[in-house]
C-alpha positions as CSV (number, residue, x, y, z in Angstrom):
1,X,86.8,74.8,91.5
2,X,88.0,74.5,88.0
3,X,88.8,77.7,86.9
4,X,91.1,80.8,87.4
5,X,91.3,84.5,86.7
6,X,94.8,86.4,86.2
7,X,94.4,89.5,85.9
8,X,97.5,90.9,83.9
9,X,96.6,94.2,82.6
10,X,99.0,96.8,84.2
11,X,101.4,98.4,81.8
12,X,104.3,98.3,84.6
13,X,105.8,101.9,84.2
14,X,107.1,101.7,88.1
15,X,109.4,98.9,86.8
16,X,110.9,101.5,84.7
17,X,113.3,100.0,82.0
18,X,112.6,96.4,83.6
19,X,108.8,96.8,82.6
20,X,109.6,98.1,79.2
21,X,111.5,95.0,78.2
22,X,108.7,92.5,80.4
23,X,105.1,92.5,80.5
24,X,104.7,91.9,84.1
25,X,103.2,88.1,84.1
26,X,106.7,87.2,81.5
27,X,109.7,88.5,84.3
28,X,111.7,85.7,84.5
29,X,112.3,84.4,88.0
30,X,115.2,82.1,88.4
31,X,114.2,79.4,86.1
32,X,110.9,80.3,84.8
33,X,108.8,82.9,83.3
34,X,106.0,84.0,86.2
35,X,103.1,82.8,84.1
36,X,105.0,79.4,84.0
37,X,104.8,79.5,87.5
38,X,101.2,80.2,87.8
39,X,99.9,78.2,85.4
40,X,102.0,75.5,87.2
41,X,100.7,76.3,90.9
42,X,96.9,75.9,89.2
43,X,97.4,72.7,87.3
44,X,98.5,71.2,90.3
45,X,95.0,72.0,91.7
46,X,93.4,70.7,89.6
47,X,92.5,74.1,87.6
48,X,92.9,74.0,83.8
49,X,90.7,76.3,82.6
50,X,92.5,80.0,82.8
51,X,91.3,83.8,81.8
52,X,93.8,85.9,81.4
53,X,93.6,89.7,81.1
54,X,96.2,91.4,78.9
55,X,96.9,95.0,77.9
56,X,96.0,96.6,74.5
57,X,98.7,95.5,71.8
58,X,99.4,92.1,73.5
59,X,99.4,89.3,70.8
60,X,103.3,88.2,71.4
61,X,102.3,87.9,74.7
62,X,99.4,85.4,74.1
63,X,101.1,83.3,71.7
64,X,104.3,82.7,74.0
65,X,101.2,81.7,76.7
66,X,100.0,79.5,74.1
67,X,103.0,77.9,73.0
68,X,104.4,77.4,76.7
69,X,101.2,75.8,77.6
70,X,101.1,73.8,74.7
71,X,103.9,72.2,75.1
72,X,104.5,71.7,79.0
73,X,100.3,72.0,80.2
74,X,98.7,70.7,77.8
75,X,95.5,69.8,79.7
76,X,95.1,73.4,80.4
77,X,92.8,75.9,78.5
78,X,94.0,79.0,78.4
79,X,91.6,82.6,76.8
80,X,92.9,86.1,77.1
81,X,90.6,89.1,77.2
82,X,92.0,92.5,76.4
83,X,91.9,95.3,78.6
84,X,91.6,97.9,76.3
85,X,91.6,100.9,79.0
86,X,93.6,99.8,82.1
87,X,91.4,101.2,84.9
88,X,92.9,98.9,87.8
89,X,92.6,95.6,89.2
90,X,88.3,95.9,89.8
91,X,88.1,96.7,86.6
92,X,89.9,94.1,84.7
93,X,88.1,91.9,86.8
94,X,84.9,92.9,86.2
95,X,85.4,92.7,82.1
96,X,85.6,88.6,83.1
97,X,81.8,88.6,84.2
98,X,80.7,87.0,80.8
99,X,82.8,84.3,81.5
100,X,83.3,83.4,85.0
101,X,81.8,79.9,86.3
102,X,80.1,80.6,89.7
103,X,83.3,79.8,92.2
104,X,86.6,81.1,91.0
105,X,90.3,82.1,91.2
106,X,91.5,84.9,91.1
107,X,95.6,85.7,90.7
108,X,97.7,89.2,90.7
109,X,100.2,88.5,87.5
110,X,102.7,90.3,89.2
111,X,102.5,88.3,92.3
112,X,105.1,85.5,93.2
113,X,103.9,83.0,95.3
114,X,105.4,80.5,97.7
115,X,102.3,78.5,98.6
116,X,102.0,74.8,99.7
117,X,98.2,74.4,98.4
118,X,95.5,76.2,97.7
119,X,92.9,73.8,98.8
120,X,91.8,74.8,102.2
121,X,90.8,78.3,101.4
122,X,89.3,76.6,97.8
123,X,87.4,74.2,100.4
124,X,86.7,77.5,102.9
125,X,84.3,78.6,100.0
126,X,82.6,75.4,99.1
127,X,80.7,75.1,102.2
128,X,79.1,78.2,100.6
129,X,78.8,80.4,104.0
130,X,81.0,83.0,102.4
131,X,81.4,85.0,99.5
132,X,85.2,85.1,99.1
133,X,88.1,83.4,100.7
134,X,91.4,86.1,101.1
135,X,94.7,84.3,101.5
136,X,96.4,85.6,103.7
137,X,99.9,85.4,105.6
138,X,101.5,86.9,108.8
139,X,103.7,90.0,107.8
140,X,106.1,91.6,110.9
141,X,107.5,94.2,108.6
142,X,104.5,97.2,108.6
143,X,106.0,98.8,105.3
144,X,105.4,95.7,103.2
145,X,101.8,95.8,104.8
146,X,101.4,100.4,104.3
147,X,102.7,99.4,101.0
148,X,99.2,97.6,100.0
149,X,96.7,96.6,102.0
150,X,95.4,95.7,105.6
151,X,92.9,93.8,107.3
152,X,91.2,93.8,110.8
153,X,89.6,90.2,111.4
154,X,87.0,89.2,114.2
155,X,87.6,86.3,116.4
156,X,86.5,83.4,113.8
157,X,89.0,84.9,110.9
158,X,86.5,86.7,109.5
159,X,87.1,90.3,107.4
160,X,85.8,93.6,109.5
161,X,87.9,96.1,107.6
162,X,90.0,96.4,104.7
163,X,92.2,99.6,104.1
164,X,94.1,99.9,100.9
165,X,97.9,101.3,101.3
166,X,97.0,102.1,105.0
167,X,98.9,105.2,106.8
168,X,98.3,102.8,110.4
169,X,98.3,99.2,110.1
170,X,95.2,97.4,111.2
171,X,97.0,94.0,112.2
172,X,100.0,92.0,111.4
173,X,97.7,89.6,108.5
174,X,98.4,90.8,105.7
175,X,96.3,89.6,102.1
176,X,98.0,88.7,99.3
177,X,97.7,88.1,95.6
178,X,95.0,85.6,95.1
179,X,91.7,85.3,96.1
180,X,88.9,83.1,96.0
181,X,85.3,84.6,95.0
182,X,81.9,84.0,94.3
183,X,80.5,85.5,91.8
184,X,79.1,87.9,94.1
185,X,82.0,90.2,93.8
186,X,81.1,91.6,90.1
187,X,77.5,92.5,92.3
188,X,79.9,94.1,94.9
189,X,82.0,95.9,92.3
190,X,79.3,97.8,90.8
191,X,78.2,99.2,94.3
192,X,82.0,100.7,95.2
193,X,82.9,104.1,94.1
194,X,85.8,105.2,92.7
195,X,88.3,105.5,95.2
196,X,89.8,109.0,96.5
197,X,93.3,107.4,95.8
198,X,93.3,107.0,92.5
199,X,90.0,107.7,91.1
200,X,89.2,103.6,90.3
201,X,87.2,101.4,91.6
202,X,89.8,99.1,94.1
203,X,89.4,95.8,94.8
204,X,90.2,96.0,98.4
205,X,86.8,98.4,98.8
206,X,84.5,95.8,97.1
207,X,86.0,93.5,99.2
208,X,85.0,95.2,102.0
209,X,81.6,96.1,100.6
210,X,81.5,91.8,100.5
211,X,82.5,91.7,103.9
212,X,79.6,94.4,105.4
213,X,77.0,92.8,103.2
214,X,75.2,89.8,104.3
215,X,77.5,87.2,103.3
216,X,81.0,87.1,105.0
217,X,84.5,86.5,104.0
218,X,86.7,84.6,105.3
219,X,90.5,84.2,105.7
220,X,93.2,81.3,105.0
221,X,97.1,81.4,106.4
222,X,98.0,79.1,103.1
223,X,100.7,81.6,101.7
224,X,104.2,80.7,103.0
225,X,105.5,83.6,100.9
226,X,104.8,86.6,98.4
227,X,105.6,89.6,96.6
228,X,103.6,92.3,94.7
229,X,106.5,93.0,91.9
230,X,106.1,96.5,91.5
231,X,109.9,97.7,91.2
232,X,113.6,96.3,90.1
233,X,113.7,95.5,94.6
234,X,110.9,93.5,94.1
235,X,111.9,91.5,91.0
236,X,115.4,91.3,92.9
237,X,113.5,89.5,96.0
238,X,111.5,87.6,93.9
239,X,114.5,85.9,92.1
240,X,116.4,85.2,95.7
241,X,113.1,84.1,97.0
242,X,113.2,81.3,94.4
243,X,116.5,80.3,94.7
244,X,115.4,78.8,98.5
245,X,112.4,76.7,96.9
246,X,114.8,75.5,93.8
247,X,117.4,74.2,96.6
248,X,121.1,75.5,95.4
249,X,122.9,78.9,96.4
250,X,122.5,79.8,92.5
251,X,120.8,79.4,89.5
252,X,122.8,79.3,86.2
253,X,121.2,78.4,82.6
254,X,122.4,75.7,80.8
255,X,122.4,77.7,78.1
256,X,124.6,80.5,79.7
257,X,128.7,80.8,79.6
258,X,130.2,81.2,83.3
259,X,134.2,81.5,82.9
260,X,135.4,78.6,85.4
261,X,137.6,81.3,87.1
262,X,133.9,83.8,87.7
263,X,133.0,84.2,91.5
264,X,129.2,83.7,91.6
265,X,127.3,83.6,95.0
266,X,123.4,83.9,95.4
267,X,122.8,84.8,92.1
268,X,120.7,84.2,88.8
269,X,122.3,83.9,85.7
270,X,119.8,83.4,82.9
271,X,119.7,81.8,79.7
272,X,122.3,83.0,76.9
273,X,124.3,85.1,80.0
274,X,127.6,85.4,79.8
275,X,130.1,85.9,82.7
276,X,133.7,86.8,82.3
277,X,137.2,85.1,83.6
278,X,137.4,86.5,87.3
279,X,133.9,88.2,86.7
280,X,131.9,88.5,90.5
281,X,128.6,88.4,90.4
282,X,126.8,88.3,94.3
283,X,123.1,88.5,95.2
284,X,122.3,90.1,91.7
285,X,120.3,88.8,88.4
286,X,121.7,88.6,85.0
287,X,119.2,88.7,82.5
288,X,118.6,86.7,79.7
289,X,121.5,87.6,76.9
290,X,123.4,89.8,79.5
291,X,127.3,89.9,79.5
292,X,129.7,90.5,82.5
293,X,133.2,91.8,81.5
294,X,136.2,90.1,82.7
295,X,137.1,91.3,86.0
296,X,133.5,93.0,86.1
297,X,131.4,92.6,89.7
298,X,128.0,93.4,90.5
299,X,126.3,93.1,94.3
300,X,122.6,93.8,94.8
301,X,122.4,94.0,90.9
302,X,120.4,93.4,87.9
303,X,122.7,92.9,84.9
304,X,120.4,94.1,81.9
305,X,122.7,93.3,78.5
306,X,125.8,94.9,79.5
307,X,124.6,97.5,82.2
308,X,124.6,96.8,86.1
309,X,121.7,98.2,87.6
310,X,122.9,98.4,91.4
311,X,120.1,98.1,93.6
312,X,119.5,98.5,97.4
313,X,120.7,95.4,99.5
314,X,117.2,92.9,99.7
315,X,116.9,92.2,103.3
316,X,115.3,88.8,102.1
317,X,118.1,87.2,100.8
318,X,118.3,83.7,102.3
């Protein structure tokens, strides 16, 4: 499998001011942009050639890509295709048709993912049995799973039902934000209707028209950890998240100014920050270019130039 789809085409609005200064696949998480990290996860598969999806009005967007992957992948091939009106995930996938190879990737931009390798769910579709491969992970908390998507398996693993933003769970295994398809899923998307939630054609329901039809799909427990960002809590999780796999209680830039006498715990300071004399900043994220006051604090915050954005405590925190 050499190829990957990331589909990168929501506008954000439930990130509120957070969405209006990122496009979803740029939030910076700890020390990298999220497309950094994706394009990094791929490469070290083995996948180098990478559609993405943008929005309308997108051409700062592409050339950052571009430039990033330029200069630190430069064996990778990146296209964009533009989706000119956003009508959900089904439908940005389905404007990739022209262009997908027969076996293929395919990545949420506003996912982050904590996953050791992607090769046994990539080697789950090669023996050609199936017509996707979910990955999947077991998820304790029900709201994370009401919150998007759940799936009843059979006995061998295999998909029986898949509800999107389910009022009752249907088990603890919950999907997450990449999947592996043949290219029998544009086939399946054109069969789905529109969808009584919101009037699109979800992915989840050609999924499940995939997993009634003749060929099956399958599941993988390969993700150790993810997160749909879809709010300032998420992109707050996210950034703690990250801070486990980068091994230290914080992350500061080296380009950032932390006053030797600032109290930072559990936190993300990001490039150009700057962080006052007795400043305290705990379990929060300063933005690129944000300032702390001397004396100033923020807990369970994002620091967004010189605003704190207090935020519900993340149960996640390590």
């Amino acid at each position: 499998m050499k190829q990957a789809l990331i589909l990168a085409g929501g506008a954000g609005r439930r990130l509120g001011w957070l969405g209006r200064r990122y496009p979803k696949i740029a939030l910076p998480i700890a020390d990298a942009a999220l497309y950094e990290l994706h394009l990094a996860m791929l490469a070290r598969e083995g996948i180098r050639d990478v559609v993405i999806v943008v929005p309308r009005d997108s051409q700062q967007l592409c050339g950052m890509i571009e430039a990033w992957t330029k200069a630190g992948r430069p064996g990778t091939r990146v296209r964009f295709l533009v989706q000119e009106d956003p009508r959900g995930i089904a439908h940005a996938l389905q404007i990739c048709r022209p262009v997908a190879e027969e076996q293929f990737v395919v990545l949420l931009a506003d996912t982050y993912l904590q996953v050791d390798s992607l090769r046994p769910a990539i080697e789950r579709l090669h023996r050609g049995d199936v017509a996707a491969v979910l990955s999947v992970r077991t998820e304790h908390d029900e709201a994370v799973i009401r919150k998007e998507c759940s799936i009843l398996l059979d006995d061998g693993g295999f998909v029986l039902d898949i509800v999107e933003k389910p009022r009752r769970i249907l088990s603890n295994v919950k999907p997450c934000g990449i999947y592996f398809f043949t290219r029998e899923v544009f086939r399946a998307i054109q069969r789905t209707p529109p969808s009584s939630l919101r009037g699109e054609v979800e992915l989840t329901d050609a999924i499940g028209v995939l997993a009634r039809g003749q060929q099956r799909v399958a599941t993988e427990h390969i993700i150790e950890y993810d997160i749909n960002i879809t709010c300032p809590e998420d992109f707050l999780k996210a950034n703690l998240r990250r801070l486990a796999v980068l091994g230290g209680d914080s992350f500061i830039s080296p380009t950032s100014r932390v006053h030797e006498t600032a109290r930072v715990v559990c936190s993300v300071i990001g490039p150009g920050a700057a962080v006052g004399e007795n400043a305290s900043i705990i379990q929060s994220v300063m933005l690129p270019g944000a300032s702390m006051r001397s004396g100033g604090s923020a807990r369970n915050a994002l620091v967004h130039d010189d605003t704190i954005y207090t935020l519900p405590s993340s149960e996640d925190a390590p």
